[in-house]
Biopython code that builds the backbone (N, CA, C, O; Angstrom):
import numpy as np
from Bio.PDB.StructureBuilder import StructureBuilder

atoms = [
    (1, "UNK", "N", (-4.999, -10.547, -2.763)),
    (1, "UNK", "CA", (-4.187, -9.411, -2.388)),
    (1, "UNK", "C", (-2.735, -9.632, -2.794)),
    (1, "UNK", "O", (-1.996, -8.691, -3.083)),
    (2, "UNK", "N", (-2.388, -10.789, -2.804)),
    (2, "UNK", "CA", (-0.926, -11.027, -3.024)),
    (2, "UNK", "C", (-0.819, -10.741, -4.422)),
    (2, "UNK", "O", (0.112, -10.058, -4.850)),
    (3, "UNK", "N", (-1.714, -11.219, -5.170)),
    (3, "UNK", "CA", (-1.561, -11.024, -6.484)),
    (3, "UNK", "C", (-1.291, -9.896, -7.161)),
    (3, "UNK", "O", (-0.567, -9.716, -8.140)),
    (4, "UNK", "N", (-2.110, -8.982, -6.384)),
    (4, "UNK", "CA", (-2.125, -7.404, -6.593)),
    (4, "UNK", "C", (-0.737, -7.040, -6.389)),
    (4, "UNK", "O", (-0.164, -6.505, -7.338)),
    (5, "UNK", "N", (0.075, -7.291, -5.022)),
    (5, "UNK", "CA", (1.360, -6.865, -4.616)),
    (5, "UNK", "C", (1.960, -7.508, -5.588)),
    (5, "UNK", "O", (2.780, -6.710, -6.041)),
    (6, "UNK", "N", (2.027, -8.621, -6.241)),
    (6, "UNK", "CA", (3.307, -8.870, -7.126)),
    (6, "UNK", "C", (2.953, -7.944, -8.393)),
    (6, "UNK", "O", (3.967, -7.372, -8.790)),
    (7, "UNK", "N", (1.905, -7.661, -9.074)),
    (7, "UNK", "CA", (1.706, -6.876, -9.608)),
    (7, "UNK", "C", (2.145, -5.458, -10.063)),
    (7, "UNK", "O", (2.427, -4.980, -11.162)),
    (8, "UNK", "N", (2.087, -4.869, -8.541)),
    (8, "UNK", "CA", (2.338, -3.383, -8.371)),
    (8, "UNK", "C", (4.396, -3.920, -8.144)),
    (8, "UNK", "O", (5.309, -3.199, -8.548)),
    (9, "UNK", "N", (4.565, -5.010, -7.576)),
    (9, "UNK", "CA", (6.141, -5.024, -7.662)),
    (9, "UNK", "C", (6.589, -5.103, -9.018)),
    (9, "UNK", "O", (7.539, -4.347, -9.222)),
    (10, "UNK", "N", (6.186, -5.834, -10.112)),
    (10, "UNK", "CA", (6.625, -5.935, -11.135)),
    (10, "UNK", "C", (6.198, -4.906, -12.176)),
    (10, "UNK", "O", (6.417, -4.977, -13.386)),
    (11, "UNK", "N", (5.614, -4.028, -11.583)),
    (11, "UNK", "CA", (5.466, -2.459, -12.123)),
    (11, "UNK", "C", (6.575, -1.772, -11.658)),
    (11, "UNK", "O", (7.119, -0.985, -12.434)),
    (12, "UNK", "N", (6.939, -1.894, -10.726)),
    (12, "UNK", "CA", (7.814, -0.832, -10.007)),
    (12, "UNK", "C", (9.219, -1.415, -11.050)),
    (12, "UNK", "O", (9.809, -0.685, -11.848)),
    (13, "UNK", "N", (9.485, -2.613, -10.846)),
    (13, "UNK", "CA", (10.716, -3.009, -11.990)),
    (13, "UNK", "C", (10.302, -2.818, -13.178)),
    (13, "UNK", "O", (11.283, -2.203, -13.597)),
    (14, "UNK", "N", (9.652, -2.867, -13.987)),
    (14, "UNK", "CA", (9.289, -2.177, -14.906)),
    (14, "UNK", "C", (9.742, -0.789, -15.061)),
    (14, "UNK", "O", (10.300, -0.439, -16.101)),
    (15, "UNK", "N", (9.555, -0.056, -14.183)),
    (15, "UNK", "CA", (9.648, 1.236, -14.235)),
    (15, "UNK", "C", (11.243, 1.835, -13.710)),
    (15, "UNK", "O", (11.759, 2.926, -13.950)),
    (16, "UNK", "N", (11.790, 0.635, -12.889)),
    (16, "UNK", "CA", (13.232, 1.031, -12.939)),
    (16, "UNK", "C", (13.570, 0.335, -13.971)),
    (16, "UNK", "O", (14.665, 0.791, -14.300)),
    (17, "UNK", "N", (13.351, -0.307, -14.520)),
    (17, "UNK", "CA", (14.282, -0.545, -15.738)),
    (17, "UNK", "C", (14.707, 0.230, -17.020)),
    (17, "UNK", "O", (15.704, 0.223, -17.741)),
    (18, "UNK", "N", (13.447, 0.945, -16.992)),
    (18, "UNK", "CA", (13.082, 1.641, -18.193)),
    (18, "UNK", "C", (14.404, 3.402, -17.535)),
    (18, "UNK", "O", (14.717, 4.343, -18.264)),
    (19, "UNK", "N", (14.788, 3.226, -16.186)),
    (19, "UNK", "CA", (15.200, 4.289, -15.946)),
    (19, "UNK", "C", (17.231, 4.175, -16.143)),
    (19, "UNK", "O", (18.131, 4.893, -16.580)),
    (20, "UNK", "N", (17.076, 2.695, -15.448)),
    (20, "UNK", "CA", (18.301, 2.409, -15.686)),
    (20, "UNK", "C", (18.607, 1.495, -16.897)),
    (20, "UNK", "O", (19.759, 1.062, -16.855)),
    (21, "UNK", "N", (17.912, 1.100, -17.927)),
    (21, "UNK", "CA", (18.602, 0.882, -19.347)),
    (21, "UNK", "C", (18.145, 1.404, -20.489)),
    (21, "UNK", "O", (18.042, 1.142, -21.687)),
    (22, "UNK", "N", (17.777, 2.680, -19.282)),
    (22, "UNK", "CA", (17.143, 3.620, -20.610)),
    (22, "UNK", "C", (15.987, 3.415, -22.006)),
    (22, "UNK", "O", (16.015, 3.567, -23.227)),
    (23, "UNK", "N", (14.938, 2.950, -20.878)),
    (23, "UNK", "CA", (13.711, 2.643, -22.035)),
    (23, "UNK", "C", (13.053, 3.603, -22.533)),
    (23, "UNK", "O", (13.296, 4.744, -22.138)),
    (24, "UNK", "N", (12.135, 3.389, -23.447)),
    (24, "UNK", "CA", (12.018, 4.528, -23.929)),
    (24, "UNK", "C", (10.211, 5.259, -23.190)),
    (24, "UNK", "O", (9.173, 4.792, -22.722)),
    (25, "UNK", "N", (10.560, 6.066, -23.380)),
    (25, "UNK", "CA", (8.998, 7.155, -22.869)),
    (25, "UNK", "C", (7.610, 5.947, -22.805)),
    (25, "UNK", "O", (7.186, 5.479, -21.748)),
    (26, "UNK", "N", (7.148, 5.658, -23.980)),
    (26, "UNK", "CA", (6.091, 4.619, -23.863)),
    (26, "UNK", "C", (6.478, 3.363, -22.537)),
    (26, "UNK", "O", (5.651, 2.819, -21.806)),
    (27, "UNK", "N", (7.632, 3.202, -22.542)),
    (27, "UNK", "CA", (7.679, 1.916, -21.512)),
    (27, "UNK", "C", (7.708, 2.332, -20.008)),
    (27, "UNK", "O", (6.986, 1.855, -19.132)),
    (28, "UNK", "N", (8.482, 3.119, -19.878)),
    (28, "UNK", "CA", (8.089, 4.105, -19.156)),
    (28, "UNK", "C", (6.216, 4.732, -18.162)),
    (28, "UNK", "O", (5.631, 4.653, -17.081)),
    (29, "UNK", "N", (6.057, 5.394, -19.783)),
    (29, "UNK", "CA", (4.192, 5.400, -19.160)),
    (29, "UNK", "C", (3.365, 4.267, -19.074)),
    (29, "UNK", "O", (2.376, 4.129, -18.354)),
    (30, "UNK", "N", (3.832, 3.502, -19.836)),
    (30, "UNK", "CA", (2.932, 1.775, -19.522)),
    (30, "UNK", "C", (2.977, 1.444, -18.043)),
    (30, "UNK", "O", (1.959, 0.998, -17.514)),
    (31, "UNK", "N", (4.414, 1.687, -17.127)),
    (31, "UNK", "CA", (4.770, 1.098, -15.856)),
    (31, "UNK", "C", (3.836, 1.999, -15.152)),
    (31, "UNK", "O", (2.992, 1.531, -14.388)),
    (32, "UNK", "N", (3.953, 3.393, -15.387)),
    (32, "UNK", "CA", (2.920, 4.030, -14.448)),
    (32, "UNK", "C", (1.765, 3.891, -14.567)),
    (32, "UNK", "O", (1.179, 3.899, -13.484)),
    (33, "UNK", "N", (1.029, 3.737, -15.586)),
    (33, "UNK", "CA", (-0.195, 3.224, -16.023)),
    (33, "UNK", "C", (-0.517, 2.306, -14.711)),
    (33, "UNK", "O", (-1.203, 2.541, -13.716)),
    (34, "UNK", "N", (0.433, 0.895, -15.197)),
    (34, "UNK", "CA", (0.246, -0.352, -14.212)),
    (34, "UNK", "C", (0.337, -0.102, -13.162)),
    (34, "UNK", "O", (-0.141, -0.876, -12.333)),
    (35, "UNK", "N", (0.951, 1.013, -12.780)),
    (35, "UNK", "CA", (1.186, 1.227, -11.223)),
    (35, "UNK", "C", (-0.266, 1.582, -10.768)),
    (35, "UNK", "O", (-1.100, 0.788, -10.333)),
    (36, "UNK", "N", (-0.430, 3.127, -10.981)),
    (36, "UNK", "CA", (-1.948, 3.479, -10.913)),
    (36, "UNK", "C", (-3.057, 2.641, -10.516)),
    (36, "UNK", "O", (-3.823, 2.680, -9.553)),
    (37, "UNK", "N", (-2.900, 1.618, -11.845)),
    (37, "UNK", "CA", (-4.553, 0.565, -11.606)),
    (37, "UNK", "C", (-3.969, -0.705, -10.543)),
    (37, "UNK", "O", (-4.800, -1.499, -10.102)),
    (38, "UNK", "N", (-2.622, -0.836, -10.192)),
    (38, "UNK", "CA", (-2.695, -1.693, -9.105)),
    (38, "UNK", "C", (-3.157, -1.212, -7.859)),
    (38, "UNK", "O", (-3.954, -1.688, -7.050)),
    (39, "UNK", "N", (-2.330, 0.089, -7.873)),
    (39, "UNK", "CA", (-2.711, 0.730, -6.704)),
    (39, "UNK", "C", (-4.328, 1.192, -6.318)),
    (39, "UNK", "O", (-4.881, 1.199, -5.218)),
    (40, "UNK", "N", (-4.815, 1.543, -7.568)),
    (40, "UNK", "CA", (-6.383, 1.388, -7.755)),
    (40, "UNK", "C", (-7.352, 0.289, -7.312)),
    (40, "UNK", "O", (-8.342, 0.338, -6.582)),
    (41, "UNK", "N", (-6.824, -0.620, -7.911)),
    (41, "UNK", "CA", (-7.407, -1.966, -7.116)),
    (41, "UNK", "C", (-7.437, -2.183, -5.879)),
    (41, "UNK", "O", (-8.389, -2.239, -5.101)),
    (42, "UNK", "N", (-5.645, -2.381, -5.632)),
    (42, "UNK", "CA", (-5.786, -2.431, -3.896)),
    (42, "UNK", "C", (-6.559, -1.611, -2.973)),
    (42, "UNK", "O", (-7.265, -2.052, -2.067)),
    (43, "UNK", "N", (-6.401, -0.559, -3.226)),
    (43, "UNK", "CA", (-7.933, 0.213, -2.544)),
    (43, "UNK", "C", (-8.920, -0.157, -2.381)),
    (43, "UNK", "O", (-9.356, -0.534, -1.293)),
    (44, "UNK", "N", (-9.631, -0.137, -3.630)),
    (44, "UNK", "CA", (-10.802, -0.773, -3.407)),
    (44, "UNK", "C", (-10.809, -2.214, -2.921)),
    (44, "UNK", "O", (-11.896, -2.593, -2.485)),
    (45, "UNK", "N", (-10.014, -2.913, -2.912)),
    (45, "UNK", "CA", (-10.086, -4.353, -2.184)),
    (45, "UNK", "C", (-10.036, -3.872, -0.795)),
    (45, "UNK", "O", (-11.117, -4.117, -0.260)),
    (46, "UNK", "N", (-9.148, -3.235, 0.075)),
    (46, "UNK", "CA", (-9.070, -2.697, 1.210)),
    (46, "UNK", "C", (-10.524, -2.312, 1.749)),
    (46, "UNK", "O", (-11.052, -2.606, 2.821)),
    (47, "UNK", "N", (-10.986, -1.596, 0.723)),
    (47, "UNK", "CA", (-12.289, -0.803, 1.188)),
    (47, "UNK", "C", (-13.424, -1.945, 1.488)),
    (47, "UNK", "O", (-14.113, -1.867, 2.505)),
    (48, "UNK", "N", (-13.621, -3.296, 0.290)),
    (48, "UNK", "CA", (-14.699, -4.409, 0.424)),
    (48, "UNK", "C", (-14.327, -5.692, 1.293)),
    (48, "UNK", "O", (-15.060, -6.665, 1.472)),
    (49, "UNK", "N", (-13.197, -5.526, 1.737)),
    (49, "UNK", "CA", (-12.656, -6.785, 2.381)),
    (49, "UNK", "C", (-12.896, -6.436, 3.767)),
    (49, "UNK", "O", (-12.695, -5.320, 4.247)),
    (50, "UNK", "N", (-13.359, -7.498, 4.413)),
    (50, "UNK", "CA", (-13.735, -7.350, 6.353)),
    (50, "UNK", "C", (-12.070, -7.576, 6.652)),
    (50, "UNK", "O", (-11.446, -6.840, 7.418)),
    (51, "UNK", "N", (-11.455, -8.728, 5.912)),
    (51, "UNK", "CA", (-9.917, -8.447, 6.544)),
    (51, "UNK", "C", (-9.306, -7.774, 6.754)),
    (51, "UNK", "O", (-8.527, -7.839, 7.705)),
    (52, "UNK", "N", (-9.394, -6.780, 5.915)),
    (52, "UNK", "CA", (-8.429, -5.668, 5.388)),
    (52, "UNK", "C", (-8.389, -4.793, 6.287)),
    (52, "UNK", "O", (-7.370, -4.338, 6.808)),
    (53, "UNK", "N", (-9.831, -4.424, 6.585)),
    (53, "UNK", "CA", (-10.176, -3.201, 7.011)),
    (53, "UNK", "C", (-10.261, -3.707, 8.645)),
    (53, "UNK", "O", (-9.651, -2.955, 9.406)),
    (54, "UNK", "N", (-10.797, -4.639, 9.157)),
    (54, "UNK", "CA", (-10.192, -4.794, 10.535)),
    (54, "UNK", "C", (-9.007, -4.511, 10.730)),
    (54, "UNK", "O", (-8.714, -3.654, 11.563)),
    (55, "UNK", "N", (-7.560, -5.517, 9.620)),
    (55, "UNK", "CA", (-5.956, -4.982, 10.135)),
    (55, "UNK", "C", (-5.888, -3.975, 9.990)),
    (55, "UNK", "O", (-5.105, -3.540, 10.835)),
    (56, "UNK", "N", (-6.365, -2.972, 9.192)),
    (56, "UNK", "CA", (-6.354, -1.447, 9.164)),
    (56, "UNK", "C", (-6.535, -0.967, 10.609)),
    (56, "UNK", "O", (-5.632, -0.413, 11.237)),
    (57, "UNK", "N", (-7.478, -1.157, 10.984)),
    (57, "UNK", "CA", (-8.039, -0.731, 12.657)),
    (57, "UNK", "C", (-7.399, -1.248, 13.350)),
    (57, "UNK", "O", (-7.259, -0.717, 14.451)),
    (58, "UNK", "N", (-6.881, -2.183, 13.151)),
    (58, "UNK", "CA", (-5.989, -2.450, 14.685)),
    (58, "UNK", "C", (-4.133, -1.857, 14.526)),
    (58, "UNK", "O", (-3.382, -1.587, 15.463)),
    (59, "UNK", "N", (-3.800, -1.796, 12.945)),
    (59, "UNK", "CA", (-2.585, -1.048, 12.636)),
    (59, "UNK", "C", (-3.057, 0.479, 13.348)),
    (59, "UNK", "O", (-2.299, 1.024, 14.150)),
    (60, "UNK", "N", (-4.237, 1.029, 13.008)),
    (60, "UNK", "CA", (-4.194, 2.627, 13.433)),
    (60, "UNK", "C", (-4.166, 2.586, 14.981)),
    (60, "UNK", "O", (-3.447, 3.410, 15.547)),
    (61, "UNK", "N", (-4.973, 1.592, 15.812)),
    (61, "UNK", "CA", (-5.158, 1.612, 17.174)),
    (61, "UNK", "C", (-3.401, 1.237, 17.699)),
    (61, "UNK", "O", (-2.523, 1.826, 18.330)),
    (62, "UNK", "N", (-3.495, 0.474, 17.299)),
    (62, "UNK", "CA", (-1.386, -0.020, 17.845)),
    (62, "UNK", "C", (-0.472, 1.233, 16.948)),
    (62, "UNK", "O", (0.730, 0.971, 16.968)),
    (63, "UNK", "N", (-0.667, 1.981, 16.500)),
    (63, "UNK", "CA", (0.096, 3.188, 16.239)),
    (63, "UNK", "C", (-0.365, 4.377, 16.843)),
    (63, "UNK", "O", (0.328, 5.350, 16.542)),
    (64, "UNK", "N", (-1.482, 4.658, 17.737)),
    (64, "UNK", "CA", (-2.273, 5.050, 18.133)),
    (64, "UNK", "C", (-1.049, 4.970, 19.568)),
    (64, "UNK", "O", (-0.338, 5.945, 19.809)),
    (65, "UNK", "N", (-0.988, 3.999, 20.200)),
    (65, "UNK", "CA", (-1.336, 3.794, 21.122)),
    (65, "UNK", "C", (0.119, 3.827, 21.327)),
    (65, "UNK", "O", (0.424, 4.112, 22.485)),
    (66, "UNK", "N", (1.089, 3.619, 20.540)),
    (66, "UNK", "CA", (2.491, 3.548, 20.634)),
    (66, "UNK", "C", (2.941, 4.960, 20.365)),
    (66, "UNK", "O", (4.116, 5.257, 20.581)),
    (67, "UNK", "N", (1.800, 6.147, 19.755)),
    (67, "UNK", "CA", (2.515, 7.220, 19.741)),
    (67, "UNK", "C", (1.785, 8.031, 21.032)),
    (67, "UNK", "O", (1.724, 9.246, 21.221)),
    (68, "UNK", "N", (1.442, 7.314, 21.563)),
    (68, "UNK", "CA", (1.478, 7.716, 23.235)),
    (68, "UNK", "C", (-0.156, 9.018, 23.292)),
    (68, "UNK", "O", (-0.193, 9.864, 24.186)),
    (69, "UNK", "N", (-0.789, 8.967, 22.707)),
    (69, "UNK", "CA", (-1.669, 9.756, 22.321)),
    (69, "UNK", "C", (-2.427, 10.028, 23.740)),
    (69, "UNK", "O", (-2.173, 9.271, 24.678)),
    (70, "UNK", "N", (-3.122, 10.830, 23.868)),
    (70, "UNK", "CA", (-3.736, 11.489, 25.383)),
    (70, "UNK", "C", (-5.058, 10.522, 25.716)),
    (70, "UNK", "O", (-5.496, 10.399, 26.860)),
    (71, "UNK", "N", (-5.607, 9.882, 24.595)),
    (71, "UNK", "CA", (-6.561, 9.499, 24.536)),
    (71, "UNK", "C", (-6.390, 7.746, 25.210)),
    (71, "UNK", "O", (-7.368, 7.103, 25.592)),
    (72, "UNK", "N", (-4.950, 7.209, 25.235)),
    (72, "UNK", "CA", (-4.735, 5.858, 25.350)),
    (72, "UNK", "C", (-4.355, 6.154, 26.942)),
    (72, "UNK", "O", (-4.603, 5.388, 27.873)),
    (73, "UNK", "N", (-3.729, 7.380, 27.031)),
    (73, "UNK", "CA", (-3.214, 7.249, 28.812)),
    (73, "UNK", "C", (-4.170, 6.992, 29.570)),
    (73, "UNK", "O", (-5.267, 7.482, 29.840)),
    (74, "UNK", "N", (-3.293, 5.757, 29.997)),
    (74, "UNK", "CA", (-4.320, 5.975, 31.995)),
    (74, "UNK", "C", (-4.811, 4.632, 31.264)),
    (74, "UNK", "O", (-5.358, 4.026, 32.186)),
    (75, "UNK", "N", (-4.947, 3.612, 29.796)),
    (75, "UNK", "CA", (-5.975, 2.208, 29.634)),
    (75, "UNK", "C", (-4.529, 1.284, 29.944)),
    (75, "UNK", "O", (-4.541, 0.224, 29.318)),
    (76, "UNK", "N", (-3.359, 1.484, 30.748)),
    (76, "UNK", "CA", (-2.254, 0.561, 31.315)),
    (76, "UNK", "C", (-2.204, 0.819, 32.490)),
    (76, "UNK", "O", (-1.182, 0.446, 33.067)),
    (77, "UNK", "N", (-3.033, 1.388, 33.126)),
    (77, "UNK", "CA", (-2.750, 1.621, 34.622)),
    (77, "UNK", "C", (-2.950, 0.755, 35.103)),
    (77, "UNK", "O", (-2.135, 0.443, 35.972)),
    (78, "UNK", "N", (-4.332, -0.338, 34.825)),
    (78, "UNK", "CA", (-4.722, -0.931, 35.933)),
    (78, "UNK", "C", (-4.247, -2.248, 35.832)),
    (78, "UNK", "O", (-4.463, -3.054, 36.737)),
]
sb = StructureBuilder()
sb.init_structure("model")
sb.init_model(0)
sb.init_chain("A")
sb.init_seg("    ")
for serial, (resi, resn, name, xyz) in enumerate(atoms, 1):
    if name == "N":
        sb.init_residue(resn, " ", resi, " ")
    sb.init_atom(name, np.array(xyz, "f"), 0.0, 1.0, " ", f" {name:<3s}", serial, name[0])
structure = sb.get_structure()
């Protein structure tokens, strides 16, 4: 997974660079290209990984539960 994130980071500089020293169009669509299939990947890693997708469930349940939802009131009462 990390690999992927440095990936999709060194796409993203890629893609500011090309904005701030003015690269040209091809260097440009190459970065989005790379962006795309990182972001492509990570998905699907998300989707086959038991890690992933547990911290997923417990990020939605603890955001869940911090945006005070009707469904969590009343499991701090006791």
């Amino acid at each position: 997974m990390d690999v992927l994130r440095n990936r999709l980071i060194e796409a993203y500089r890629g893609l500011g660079d090309t904005d701030v020293f003015g690269g040209s169009t091809a260097d440009c669509s190459k970065a989005e290209v790379e962006m795309a299939a990182v972001k492509h990947a990570i998905a699907n890693h998300r989707q086959e990984c038991f890690l992933c997708r547990t911290l997923q469930g417990r990020q939605e349940a603890l955001k869940a539960f911090a945006v005070d939802e009707p469904a969590w009131r009343g499991t701090m009462a006791s």
